[in-house]
C-alpha positions in Angstrom: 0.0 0.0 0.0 1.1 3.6 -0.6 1.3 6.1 1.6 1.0 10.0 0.5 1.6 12.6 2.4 0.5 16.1 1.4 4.0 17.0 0.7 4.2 13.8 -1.8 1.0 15.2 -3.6 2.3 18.5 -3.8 5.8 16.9 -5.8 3.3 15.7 -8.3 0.4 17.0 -8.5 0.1 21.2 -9.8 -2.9 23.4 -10.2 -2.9 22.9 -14.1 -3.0 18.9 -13.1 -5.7 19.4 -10.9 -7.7 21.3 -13.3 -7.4 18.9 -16.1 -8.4 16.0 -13.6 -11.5 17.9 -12.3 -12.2 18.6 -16.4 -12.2 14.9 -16.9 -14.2 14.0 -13.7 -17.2 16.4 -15.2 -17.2 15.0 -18.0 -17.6 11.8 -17.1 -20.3 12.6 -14.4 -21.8 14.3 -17.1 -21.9 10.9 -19.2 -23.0 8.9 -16.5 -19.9 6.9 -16.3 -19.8 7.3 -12.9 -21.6 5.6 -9.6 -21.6 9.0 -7.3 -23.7 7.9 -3.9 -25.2 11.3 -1.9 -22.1 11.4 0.7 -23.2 10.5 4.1 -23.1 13.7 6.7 -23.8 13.9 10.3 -23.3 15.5 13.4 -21.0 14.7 15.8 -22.5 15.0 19.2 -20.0 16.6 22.1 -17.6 18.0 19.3 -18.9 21.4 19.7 -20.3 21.6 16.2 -18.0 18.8 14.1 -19.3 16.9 11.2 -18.2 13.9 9.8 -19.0 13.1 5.9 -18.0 10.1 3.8 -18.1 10.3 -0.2 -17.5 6.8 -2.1 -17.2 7.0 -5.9 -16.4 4.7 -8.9 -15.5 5.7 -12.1 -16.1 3.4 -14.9 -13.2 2.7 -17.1 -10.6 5.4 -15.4 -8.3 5.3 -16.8 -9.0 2.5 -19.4 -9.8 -0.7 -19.4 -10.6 -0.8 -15.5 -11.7 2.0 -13.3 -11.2 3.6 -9.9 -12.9 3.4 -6.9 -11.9 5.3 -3.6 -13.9 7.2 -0.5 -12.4 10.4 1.2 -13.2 10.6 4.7 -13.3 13.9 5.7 -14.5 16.1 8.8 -15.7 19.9 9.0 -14.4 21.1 12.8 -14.8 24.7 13.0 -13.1 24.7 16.3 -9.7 23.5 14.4 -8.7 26.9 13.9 -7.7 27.8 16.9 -6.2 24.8 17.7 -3.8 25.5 14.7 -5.5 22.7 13.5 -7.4 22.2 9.7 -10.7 23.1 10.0 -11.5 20.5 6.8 -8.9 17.4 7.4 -9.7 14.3 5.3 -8.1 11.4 4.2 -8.7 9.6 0.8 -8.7 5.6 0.5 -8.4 4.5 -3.2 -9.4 0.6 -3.8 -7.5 -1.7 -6.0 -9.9 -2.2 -8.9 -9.1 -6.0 -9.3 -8.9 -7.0 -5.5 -10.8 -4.6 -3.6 -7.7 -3.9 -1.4 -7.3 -0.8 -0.1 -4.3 0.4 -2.4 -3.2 3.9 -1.5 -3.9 6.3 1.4 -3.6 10.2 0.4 -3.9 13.2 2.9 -7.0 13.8 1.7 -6.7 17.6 3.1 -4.4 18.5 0.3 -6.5 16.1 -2.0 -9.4 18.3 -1.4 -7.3 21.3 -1.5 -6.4 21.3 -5.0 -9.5 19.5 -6.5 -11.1 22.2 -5.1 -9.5 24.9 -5.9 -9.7 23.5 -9.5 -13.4 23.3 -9.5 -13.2 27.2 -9.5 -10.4 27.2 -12.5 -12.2 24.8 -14.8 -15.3 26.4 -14.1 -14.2 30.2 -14.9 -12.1 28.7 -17.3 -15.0 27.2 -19.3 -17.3 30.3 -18.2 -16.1 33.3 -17.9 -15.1 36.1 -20.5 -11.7 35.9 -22.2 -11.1 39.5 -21.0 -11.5 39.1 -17.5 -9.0 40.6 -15.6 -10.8 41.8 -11.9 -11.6 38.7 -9.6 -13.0 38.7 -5.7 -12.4 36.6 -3.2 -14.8 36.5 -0.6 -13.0 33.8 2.8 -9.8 33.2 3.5 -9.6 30.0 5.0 -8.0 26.7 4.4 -9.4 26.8 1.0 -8.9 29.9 -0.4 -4.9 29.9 -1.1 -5.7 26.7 -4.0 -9.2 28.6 -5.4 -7.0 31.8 -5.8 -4.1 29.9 -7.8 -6.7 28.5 -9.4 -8.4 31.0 -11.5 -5.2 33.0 -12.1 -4.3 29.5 -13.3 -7.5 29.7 -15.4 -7.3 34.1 -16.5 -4.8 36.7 -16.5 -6.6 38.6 -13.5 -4.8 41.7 -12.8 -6.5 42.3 -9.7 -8.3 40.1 -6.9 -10.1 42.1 -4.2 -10.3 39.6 -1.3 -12.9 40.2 1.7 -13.3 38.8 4.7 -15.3 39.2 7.9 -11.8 39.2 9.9 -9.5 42.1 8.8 -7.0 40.3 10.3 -7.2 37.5 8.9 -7.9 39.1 5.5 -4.9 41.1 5.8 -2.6 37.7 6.5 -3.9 36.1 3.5 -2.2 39.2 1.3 0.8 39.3 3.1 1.5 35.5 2.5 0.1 35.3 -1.2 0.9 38.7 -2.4 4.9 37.4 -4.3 3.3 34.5 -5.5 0.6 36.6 -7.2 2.5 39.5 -8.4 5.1 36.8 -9.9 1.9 36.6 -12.2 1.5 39.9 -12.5 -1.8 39.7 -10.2 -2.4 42.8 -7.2 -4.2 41.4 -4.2 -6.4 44.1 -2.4 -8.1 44.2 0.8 -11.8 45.1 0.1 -13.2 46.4 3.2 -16.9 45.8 2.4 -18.1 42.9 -0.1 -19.6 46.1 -2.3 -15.9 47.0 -2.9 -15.0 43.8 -3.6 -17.4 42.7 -6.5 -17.4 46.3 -8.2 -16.6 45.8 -11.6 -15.7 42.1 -10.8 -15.2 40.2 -14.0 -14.7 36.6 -11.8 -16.2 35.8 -8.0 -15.0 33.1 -6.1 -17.5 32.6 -2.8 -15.2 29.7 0.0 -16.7 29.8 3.4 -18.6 28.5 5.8 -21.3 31.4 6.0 -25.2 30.1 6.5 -26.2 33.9 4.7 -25.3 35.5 1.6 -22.0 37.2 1.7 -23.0 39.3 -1.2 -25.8 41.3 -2.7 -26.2 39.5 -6.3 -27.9 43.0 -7.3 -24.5 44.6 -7.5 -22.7 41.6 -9.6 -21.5 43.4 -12.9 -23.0 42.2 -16.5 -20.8 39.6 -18.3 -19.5 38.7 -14.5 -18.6 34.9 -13.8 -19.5 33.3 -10.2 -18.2 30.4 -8.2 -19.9 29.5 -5.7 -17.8 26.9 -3.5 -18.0 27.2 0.2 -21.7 26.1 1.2 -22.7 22.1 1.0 -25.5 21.6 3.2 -29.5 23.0 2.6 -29.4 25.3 5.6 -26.7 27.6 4.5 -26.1 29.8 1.3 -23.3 32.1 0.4 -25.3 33.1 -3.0 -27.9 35.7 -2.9 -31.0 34.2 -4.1 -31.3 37.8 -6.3 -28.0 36.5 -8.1 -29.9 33.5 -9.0 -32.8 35.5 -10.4 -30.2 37.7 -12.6 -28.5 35.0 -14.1 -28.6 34.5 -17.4 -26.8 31.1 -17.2 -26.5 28.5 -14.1 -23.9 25.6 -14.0 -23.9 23.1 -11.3 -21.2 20.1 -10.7 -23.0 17.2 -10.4 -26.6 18.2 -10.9 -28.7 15.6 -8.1 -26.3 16.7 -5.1 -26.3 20.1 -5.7 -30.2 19.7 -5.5 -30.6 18.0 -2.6 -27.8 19.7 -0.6 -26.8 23.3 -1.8 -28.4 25.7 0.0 -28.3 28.2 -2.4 -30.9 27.2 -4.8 -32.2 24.6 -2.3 -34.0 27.1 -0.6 -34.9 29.7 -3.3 -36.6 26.6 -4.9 -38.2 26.1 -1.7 -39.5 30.1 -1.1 -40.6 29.8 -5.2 -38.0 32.5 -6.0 -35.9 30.3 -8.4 -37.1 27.2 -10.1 -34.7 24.5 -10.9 -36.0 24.6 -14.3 -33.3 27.3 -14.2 -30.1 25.3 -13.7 -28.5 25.0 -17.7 -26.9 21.4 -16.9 -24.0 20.1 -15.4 -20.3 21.5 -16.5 -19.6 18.7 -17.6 -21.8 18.8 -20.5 -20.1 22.1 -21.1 -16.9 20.9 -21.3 -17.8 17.5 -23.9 -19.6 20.0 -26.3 -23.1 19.0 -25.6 -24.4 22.0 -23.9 -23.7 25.6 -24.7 -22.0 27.6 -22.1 -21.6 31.3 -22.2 -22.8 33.1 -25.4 -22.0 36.5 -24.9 -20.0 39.1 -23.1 -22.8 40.6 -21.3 -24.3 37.4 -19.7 -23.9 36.7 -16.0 -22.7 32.8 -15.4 -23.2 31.2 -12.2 -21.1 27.7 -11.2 -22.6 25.8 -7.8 -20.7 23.0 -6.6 -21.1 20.4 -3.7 -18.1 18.4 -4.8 -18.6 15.0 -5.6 -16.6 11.8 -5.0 -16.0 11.6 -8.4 -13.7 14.4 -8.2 -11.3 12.9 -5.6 -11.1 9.5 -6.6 -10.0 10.4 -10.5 -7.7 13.2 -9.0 -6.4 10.7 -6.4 -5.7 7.9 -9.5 -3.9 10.9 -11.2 -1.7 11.9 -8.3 -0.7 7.5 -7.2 0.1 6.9 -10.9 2.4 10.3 -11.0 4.1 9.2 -7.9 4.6 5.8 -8.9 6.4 6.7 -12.1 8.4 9.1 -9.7 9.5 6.8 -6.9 7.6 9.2 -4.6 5.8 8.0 -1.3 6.2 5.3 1.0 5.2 2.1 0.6 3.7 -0.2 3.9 2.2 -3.6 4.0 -1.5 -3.6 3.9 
């Protein structure tokens, strides 16, 4: 059995490769080539507000002839942080597809790191304008260093305005991204209020855990793109149920979980504001040709995700095959 550990993935693994593995897991969600179960998700009672969510997947004939099969194990502890401790850790368990051994363990926190931060870049890279150049980043938590390289990966922004409820906080995130971004000729600005930050924003990346909208979808600029990343549960919504109503396009990941658990157009559907009717397809149908994505400059595109299983287990087959051919991780007996 192989071990990873998150700096093994990291050896391997880059934001372009996670983008192009997330490309190929839409797709073949989109195709129904995969077996995608609703992840399980309960409380944990006495962990002063921990979760605890498991997300199986198999993916038909990835990479050909076989297939992959894997679950990532993964808690949500808000209490982490200040215990200097991840607030999302998770640990990813892909199967041998012949013996239904457990053949490589992954820290599933950088697993989910990347992925998701390239669910942001495929999605603005497939939907939003070609002259983009102004992004906003609304949380700065675990997950927003990977969705940040990820759309610069994805446009030449010139400028991201990130907000966040803690100025301190905010202000740490510049400080440790701001070489990497100039490097790429990207300015990182601390926007006070989330009206500064979306002004004029060609490309918004929503990541945290927020149970109201951080934004007023009323202000979003025409031709603007929007990720919505952070919420996954029906009680909470980082999207403005007015963005919704003013968008002219609306892209989900995987189209059944996003229904059943995404707050954001879970309960618009629910108060009669938004109909799913209005959800285009899944991205994946995007990316194989089969379904039009943006048409002109002046449209406002929407992306929800959930994340699905699908995701980790054909980024996880990506990343053990790359550090096989490299000698990289260490090998135990199962």
């Amino acid at each position: 059995m192989l071990v990873l550990s998150a700096a093994d993935i990291a050896r391997v693994f880059t934001v372009r490769d996670a983008i192009e593995a997330d490309k190929k897991a839409f797709v073949m969600q989109a195709r129904g080539e995969c077996v995608v179960p609703l992840r399980i998700n309960f409380d944990v009672e006495g962990s002063g507000g921990g979760q605890s969510l498991y997300m199986p997947a198999h993916v038909k004939g990835y990479p050909a002839p076989g297939g992959a099969t894997g679950v990532k194990i993964v808690s949500v502890y808000p209490g982490n942080a200040a215990k200097g401790l991840p607030v999302v850790p998770a640990t990813m368990v892909l199967v041998d597809e012949e013996t239904g051994l457990v053949e490589a363990l992954l820290d599933g926190t950088e697993l989910t790191r990347l992925r998701t931060g390239a669910l942001s870049g495929a999605a603005t890279e497939v939907l939003a304008r070609e002259d983009a150049r102004v992004g906003a980043l609304f949380g700065t938590g675990g997950q927003a260093a990977s969705q940040l390289a990820a759309i610069l990966e994805a446009r030449p922004l010139a400028e991201v305005r990130v907000h966040d409820l803690d100025p301190g906080r905010r202000e740490a995130f510049i400080r440790a991204r701001r070489a990497e971004c100039e490097a790429r000729g990207c300015r990182l600005v601390a926007a006070a209020s989330a009206d500064a930050a979306i002004e004029g924003a060609d490309v918004i990346v929503t990541v945290t855990t927020s149970a109201k909208p951080v934004f007023d979808g009323s202000r979003v600029a025409a031709g603007a793109h929007v990720n919505g990343i952070g919420s996954y549960t029906p009680d909470k919504a980082e999207l403005d149920p007015a963005l919704l109503v003013r968008a002219d396009r609306v892209f989900v990941d995987n189209l059944a979980a996003v229904l059943a658990e995404a707050g954001d157009l879970v309960m618009p559907i629910k108060a009669g504001s938004f109909g799913p009717e209005r959800v285009a397809g899944e991205l994946g149908s995007v990316l194989d040709g089969s379904l039009p994505g943006r048409s002109s400059g002046k449209e406002i595109t929407v992306f929800k995700s959930v994340g699905f299983a699908a995701l980790d287990v054909v980024a996880a087959r990506e990343i053990v095959t790359r550090a096989r051919e490299a000698g990289v991780g260490r090998k135990i007996d199962s």
